[in-house]
Phi, psi and omega in degrees: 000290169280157194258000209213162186241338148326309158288289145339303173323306191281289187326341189236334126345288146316278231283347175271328195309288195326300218287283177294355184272325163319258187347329180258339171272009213280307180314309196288336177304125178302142192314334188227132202222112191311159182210014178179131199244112219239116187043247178262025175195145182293135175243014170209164180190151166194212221268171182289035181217348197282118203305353185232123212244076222205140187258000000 
């Protein structure tokens, strides 16, 4: 798959960032957080903790 373990690194690096950026903002996030956006205004929402984000 990696042809390098360098390349696995960063790929797994990358792939954290998103994860730990989540993380340190998740206290600051409002309890309900829009998850789908219809033109010009968000229409579904739902609450910050809930596991299933799905549209």
């Amino acid at each position: 798959m990696f042809k390098t373990k360098p390349a696995m690194i960063l790929s797994v690096v990358a792939a954290l960032i998103p994860l730990v950026i989540y993380l340190f903002l998740y206290s600051r996030m409002p309890d309900t957080v829009p998850i789908h956006y219809d033109s010009n205004f968000a229409d579904r929402f739902v609450s910050k903790s809930a596991l299933s984000l799905s549209c």
